[in-house]
Each structure stands twice: as structure tokens, then as C-alpha cells.
C-alpha positions as CSV (number, residue, x, y, z in Angstrom):
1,X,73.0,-128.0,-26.3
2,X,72.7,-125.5,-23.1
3,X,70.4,-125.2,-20.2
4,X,67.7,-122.6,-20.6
5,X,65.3,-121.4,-17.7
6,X,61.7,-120.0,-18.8
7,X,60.3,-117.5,-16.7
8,X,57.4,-115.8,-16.1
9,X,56.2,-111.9,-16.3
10,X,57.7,-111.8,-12.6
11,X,60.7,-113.0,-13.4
12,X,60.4,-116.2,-11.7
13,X,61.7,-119.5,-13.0
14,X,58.9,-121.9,-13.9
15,X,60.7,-124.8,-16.4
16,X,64.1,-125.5,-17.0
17,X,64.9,-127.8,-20.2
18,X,68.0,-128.7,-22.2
19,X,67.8,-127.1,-25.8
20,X,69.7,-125.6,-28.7
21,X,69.7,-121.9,-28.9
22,X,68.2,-122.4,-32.6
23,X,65.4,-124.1,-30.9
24,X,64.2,-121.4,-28.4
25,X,64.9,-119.1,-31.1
26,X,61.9,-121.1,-33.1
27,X,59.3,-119.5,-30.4
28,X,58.5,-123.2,-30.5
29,X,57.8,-123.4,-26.6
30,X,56.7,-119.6,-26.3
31,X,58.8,-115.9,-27.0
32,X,62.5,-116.6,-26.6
33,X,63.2,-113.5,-24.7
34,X,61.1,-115.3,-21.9
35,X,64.2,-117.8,-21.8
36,X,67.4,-117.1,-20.5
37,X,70.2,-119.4,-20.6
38,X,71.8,-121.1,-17.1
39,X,75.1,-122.5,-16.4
40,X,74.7,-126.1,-14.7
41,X,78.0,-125.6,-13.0
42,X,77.2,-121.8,-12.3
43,X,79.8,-120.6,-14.4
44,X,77.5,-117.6,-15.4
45,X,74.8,-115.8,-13.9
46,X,75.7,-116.8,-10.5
47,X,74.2,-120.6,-10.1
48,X,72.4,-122.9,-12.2
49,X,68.3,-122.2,-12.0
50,X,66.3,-123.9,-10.4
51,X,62.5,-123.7,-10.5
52,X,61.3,-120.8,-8.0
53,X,64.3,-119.0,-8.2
54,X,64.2,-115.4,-9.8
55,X,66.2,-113.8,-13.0
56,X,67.4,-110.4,-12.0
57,X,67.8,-108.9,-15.1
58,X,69.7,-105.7,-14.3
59,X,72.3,-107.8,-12.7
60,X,72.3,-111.1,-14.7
61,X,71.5,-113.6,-11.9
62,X,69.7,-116.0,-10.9
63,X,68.7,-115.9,-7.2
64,X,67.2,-118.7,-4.9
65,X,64.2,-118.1,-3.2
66,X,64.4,-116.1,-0.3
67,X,64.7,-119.0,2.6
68,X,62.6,-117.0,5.5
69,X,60.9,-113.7,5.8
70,X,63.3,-112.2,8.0
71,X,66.5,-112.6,5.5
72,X,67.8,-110.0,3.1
73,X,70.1,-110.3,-0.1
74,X,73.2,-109.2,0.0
75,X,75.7,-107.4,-2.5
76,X,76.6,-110.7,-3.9
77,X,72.9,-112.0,-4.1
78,X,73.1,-114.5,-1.4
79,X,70.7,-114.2,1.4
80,X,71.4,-113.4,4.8
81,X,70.3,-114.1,8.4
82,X,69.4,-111.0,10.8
83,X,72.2,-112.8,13.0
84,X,75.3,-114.5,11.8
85,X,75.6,-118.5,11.7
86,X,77.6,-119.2,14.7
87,X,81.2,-120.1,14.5
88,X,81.8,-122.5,17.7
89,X,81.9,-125.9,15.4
90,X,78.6,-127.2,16.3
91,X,75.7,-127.7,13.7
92,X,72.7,-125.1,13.9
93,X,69.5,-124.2,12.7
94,X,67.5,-121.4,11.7
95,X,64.2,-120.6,14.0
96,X,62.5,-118.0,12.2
97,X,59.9,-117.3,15.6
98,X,63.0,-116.4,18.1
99,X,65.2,-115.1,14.7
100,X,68.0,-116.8,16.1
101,X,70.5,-120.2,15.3
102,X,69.2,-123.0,17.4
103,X,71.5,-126.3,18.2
104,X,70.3,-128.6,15.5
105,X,69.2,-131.4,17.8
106,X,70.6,-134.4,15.8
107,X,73.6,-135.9,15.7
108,X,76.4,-133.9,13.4
């Protein structure tokens, strides 16, 4: 048994289930190329899949959905802030109005 993620003609996740490879390879739940197998501990391509998240095929990975508009993806297909998470020990959020960290206003 393994983890497969299906996704769509954009390469985006939209089921994940828990199946033999004999079973996709039936076509019983659609083409099999259209599912791609995930690691639940993220052993391979990168991280398990969730729903949302996109299958880069070129590179093999899954990637989470981009968090805000203003983020990139790096080398290792993580996103980024425009501005690095400050390192002063307190707990911070993204505001994606003033691009910047914001105190997170609750307690740590």
C-alpha cells in the first residue's frame, strides 16, 4: 500500500487516497499517469501532498500553495517572504498590506 495524489491538467492536487500501485494501474479511478505517488513522511518528492498543493514535474515535488501574493519559491521549493522572519525571539506574523512581520498579538 502507498499514498498516491491525483492531480489535475494544472498540476494541482485534488484527492489523495491510500492504494496499491496494481490498483491505479487498473485506470480504475481515472489514467494512472494522472497519479503520482507521495511519501507521508516526505521521504520523496519533498513533502507528503496535500490537497491544493502542486506536482512539479520537472523537479519531482510537491509544493504547498503559495501562502500570499507577495512570496516567491525558492531553490529548494519553499516559499519566501519579501522580508526575512525576524530573529529577536519574539513570535511574528505575516501582514501582507504593509509586507512586513508584525508582533503576533497573543501570548507565545
Amino acid at each position: 500500500m502507498g499514498y498516491f495524489a491525483h492531480i489535475d491538467e494544472n498540476s494541482v492536487v485534488t484527492t489523495v487516497i491510500v492504494a496499491d500501485q496494481e490498483f491505479i494501474n487498473t485506470g480504475a479511478e481515472g489514467d494512472p499517469a494522472n497519479w503520482i505517488e507521495t511519501s507521508i513522511d516526505g521521504s520523496f518528492r519533498k513533502q507528503y501532498a496535500g490537497i491544493g498543493y502542486t506536482y512539479d514535474a520537472q523537479a519531482d515535488v510537491f509544493i504547498t500553495p503559495q501562502p500570499y501574493p507577495s512570496w516567491t519559491l525558492d531553490a529548494n521549493y519553499d516559499w519566501q517572504a519579501p522580508v526575512p522572519y525576524p530573529n529577536d525571539g519574539q513570535k511574528y506574523v505575516w501582514d501582507e498590506a504593509t509586507l512586513s512581520w508584525v508582533l503576533f498579538p497573543g501570548p507565545m
